[in-house]
C-alpha positions in Angstrom: 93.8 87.7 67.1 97.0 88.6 65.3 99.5 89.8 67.2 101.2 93.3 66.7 104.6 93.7 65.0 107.2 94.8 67.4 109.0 97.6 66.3 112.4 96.0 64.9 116.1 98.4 64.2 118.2 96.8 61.8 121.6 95.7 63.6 119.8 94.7 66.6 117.5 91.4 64.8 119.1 89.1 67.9 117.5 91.3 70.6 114.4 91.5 68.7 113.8 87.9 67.8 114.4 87.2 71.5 112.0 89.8 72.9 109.4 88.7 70.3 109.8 85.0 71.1 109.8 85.9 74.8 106.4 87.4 74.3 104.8 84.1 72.3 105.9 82.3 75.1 104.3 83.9 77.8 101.3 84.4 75.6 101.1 80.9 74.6 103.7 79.0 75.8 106.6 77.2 74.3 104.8 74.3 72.9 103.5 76.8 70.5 106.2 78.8 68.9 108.4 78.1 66.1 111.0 80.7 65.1 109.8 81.3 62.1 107.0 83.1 63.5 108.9 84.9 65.4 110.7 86.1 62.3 107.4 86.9 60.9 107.0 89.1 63.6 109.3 91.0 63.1 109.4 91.5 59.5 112.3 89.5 58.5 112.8 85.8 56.5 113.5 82.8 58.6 116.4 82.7 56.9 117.4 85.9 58.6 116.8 84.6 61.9 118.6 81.2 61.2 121.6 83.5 60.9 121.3 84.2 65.2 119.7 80.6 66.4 120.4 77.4 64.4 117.0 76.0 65.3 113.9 76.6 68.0 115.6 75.6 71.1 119.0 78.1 70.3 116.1 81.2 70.4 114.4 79.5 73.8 117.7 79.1 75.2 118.6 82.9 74.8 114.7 83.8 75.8 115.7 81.7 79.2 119.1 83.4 79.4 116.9 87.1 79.5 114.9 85.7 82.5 117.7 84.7 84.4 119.1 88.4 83.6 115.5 89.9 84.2 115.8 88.1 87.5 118.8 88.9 88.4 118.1 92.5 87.4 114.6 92.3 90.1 116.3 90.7 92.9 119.1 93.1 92.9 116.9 95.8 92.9 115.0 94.3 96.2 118.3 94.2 97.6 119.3 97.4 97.3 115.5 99.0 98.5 116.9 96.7 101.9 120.4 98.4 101.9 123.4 96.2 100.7 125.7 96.6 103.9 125.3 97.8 107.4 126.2 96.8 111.0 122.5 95.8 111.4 122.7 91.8 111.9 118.9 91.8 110.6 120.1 93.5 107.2 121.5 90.0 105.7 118.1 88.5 106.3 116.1 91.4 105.3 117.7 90.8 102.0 117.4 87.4 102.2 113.6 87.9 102.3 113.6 90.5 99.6 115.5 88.7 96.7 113.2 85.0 97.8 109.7 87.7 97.4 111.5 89.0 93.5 111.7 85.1 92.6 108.0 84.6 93.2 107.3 88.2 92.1 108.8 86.6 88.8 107.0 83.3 88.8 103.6 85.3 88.9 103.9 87.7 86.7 105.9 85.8 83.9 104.2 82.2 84.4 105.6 80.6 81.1 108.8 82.6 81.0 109.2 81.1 84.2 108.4 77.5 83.5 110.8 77.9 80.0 113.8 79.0 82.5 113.3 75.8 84.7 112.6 73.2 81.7 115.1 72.1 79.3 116.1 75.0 77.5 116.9 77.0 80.4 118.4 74.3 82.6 121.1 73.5 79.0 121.2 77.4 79.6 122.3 77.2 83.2 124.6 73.6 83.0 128.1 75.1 81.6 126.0 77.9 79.6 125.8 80.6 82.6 127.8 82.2 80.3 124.8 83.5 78.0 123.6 85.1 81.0 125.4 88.7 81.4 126.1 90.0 84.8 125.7 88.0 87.7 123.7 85.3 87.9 121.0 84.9 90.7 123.0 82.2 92.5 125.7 84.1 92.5 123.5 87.2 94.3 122.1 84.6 96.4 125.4 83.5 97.4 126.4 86.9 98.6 123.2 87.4 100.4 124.1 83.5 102.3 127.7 84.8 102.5 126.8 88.3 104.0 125.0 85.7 106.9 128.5 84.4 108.0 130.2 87.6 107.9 127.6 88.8 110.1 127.6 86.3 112.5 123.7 84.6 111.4 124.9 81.7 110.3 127.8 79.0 110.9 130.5 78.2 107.8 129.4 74.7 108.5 125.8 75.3 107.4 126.9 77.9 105.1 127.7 74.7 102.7 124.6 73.8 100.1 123.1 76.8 101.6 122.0 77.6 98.1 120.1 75.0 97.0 118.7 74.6 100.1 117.1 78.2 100.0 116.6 78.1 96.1 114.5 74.6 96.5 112.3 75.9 99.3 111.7 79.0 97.5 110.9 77.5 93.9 109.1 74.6 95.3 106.3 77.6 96.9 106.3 79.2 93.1 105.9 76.2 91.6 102.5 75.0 94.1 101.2 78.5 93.4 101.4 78.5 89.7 99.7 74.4 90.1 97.0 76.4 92.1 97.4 74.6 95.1 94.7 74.8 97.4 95.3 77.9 99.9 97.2 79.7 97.6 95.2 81.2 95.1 94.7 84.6 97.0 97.1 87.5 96.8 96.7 87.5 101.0 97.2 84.1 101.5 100.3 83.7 99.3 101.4 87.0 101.4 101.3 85.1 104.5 102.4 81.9 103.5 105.6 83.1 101.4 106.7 85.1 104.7 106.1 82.1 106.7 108.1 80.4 104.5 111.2 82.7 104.5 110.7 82.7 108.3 111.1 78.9 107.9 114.2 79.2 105.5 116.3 81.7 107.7 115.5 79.9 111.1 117.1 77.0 109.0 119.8 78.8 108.2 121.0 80.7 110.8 120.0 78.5 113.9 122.6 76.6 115.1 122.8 73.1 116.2 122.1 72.6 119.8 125.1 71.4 121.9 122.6 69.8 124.1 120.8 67.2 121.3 121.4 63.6 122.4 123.8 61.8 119.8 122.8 58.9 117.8 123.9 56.7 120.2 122.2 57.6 122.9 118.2 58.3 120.7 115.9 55.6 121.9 115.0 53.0 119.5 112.1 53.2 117.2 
């Protein structure tokens, strides 16, 4: 079937060429999308749109860039249905849980946006190219969440270091078994369960502190 023309506003092609290519994507993936039909789609030459991307990666780039921002834009939103401050030692984690259900939220809903984001054109798009992103990024919001932890007592300073990508790489690691259809998964009551079990997991991680009483390395038995 053809697709429909999206409505295009002269002095805006950039936007439009991104939102049409973000929509091939996700209805076909990246594999199949050129920028000229992207152009095509939204009535303009390819030599229109070569004046905005120099080629098909430039255009997936910028489609990555608004999935970080669409991100960004969901997990803040969780975060603020939680409350952003409060004496409540339970409200760092509360958030904690809300902006790790927005990423999978995200990963279901946009399955190829979310796959372009973490392959190449994204990853160029987040290694010295946050910049393409506009407004914070969501390490940086996952950072505040980690750093509202500490201020609140949850976790130590010492495990506040790498607290990122240890969180990040739980989290994306369950997205990326649900979207492989792991076995277990494929229900919307079992990913329920196992995704809170999992943040359960991550923030015990987190904020539990190193027992004083664990035997050192000198004293463990032999294997």
């Amino acid at each position: 079937m053809p697709r429909p023309r999206l409505p295009y506003h002269h002095g805006d092609l950039r936007n439009a060429l991104i939102a049409a290519a973000a929509q091939m994507v996700e209805q076909g993936g990246q594999e199949r999308f050129s920028l000229r039909e992207a152009a095509r789609s939204v009535g303009v030459t390819a030599n229109a749109a070569y004046r905005h991307f120099a080629d098909k990666s430039a255009l997936l780039t910028a489609v990555a860039a608004s999935g970080f921002e669409e991100l960004s834009h969901r997990m803040d939103a969780a975060m603020a249905r939680r409350g952003r401050t409060g004496s409540d030692s339970a409200t760092a984690t509360g958030r904690l849980r809300a902006v790790g259900r927005a990423y999978v939220e995200l990963a279901l809903e946009q399955p190829e946006l979310f796959r372009l984001m973490f392959g190449q054109s994204g990853l160029s798009c987040l290694d010295g190219g946050a910049s393409q992103i506009h407004g914070p990024t969501p390490a940086e919001l996952l950072g505040g969440v980690l750093d509202d932890l500490v201020a609140e007592g949850q976790m130590s300073t010492q495990r506040r270091a790498g607290a990122e990508l240890r969180a990040w790489a739980a989290v994306h690691g369950f997205a990326s078994l649900v979207l492989d259809g792991r076995t277990g998964l494929q229900t919307k009551a079992q990913r329920t369960d196992a995704l809170a079990a999992l943040l359960d997991f991550i923030i015990a991680g987190l904020c539990d502190r190193p027992s004083s009483t664990r035997p050192s390395s000198a004293r463990r038995p032999r294997e």
